[in-house]
C-alpha positions, 0 to 999 in steps of 0.5 A, spaced: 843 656 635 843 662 631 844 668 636 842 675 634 843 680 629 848 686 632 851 691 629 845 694 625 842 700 628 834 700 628 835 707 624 841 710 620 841 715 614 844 713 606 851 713 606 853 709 612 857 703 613 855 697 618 859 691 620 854 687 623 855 680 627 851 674 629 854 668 632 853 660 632 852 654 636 852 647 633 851 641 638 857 637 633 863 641 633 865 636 627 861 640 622 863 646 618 858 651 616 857 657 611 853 663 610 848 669 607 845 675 608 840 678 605 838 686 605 832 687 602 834 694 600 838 691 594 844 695 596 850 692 594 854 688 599 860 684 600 860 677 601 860 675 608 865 671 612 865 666 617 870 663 623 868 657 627 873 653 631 869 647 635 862 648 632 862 655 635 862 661 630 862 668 628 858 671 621 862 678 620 858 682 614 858 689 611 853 694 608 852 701 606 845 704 606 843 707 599 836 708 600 831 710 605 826 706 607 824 699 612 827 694 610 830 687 613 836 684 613 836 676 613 841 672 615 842 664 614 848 660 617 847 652 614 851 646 616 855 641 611 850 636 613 845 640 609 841 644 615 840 652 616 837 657 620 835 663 619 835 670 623 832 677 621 831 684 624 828 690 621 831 697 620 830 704 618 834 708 614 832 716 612 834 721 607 835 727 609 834 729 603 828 726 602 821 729 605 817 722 610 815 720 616 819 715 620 819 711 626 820 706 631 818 705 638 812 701 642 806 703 645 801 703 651 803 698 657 800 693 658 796 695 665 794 700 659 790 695 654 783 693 656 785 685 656 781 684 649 783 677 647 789 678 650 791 682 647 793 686 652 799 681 655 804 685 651 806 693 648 805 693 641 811 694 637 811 699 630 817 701 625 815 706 619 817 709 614 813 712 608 815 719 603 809 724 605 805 728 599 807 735 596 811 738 591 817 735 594 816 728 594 820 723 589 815 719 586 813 712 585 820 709 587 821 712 594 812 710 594 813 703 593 818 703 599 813 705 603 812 700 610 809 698 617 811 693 621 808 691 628 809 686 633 808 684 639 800 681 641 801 679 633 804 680 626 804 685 620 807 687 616 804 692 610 805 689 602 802 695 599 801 702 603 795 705 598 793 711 601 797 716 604 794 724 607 797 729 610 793 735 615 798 739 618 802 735 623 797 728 622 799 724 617 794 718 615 796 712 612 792 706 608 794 699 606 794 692 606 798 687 610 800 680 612 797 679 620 801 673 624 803 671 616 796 671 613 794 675 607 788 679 605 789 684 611 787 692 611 791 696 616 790 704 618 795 709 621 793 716 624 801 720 627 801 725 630 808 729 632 808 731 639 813 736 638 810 739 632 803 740 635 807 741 643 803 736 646 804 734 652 806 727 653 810 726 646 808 723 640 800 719 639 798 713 634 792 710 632 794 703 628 788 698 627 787 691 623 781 689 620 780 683 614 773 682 612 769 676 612 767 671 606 760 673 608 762 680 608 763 681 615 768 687 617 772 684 622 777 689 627 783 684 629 786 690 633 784 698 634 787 701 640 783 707 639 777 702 642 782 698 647 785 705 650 784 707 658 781 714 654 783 718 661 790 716 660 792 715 653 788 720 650 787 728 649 781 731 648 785 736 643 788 731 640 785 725 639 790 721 634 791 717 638 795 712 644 800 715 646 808 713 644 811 710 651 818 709 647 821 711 641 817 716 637 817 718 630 818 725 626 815 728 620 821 731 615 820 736 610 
């Protein structure tokens, strides 16, 4: 049993130092086990070290951040008899230097949804982070960086954001992704700061997931703005869109 992973903050900025953690259990106390991780990001980072008394252990590992963007860090404990198990998370890292949008949290609560497909059972989870457009922005690199992910009733996670606007305090993101580990998926993000545009009530997603059909067919796999209790989570001076009932984004100039 491969526990989770502690240590790593869901944000952090360029140039901070972790020291993370993830403890194990083998059911024989006669193995020995070793480990690696993995962080997208591609920083360089010390090898990890692993304690273990009795088939009971710790994998201790270390990181500095030294580029914005989502990113995950994997971790892999394998045993002397030749198995392994894996466990992930994903995190952000911003730039204060650098002009984006980024956040995480999770949306309406499930008495919030309609019930389609049940769809409704549990709060959707969203991580993103994406330079925004201008003068000041850094180029392909920092836009090649650019991600969302959401998990709860499902999975994705972009692969390509190829499209991203900005009106004021909305910011619109366009791209394509993997839903519950299938490719060929489009996605579309509408953000609104809150705080920017003194809502009441905080911050508003839109996010749907559409795929189209081999007889050319749209199909939406998931739109909040059609699943929504419109009285509830909606403004009509500000219709972009389900309001954000943890966590929350910020848009950096």
């Amino acid at each position: 049993m491969l526990g989770p992973i502690t240590g790593v903050p869901d944000r952090t900025e360029v140039g901070q130092e972790v020291r993370a953690t993830v403890g194990f259990v083998d059911n024989s106390p006669s193995q020995t086990h070793s480990a690696a991780v993995a962080w997208d990001d591609n920083c360089t980072s010390p090898h990890p070290a692993v304690r273990e008394t009795g088939g009971v252990g710790q994998v201790t590992f270390q990181h500095r951040f030294c580029a914005a963007g989502v990113y995950r860090v994997r971790v892999q404990v394998s045993d002397s008899g030749g198995r392994h198990t894996d466990v992930a998370r994903y995190y952000i890292v911003d730039d204060p230097a650098l002009p984006a949008i980024s956040g995480q949290g999770a949306l309406a609560r499930a008495s919030d949804y309609a019930g389609r497909a049940g769809q409704g059972t549990q709060a959707l989870r969203f991580m993103l982070w994406a330079p925004l457009p201008g003068p000041a922005a850094a180029g392909a690199s920092a836009a090649d960086r650019a991600l969302v992910t959401l998990a709860g009733p499902f999975q994705f996670v972009s692969d390509r954001v190829g499209a991203l606007s900005r009106e004021g305090n909305l910011v619109r993101m366009e791209g394509t992704g993997r839903y519950n580990g299938r490719a060929g998926y489009r996605f579309l993000v509408e953000a609104s700061d809150g705080d920017r545009l003194g809502m009441t009530g905080g911050d508003r997603l839109r996010l749907r997931v559409t795929h189209v059909e081999p007889n050319g067919a749209e199909v939406v796999d998931y739109d909040n703005d059609a699943m929504a209790n419109e009285t509830v989570l909606q403004s009509s001076s500000n219709p972009h869109r389900t309001l954000v009932r943890q966590g929350g984004f910020s848009l950096k100039d």
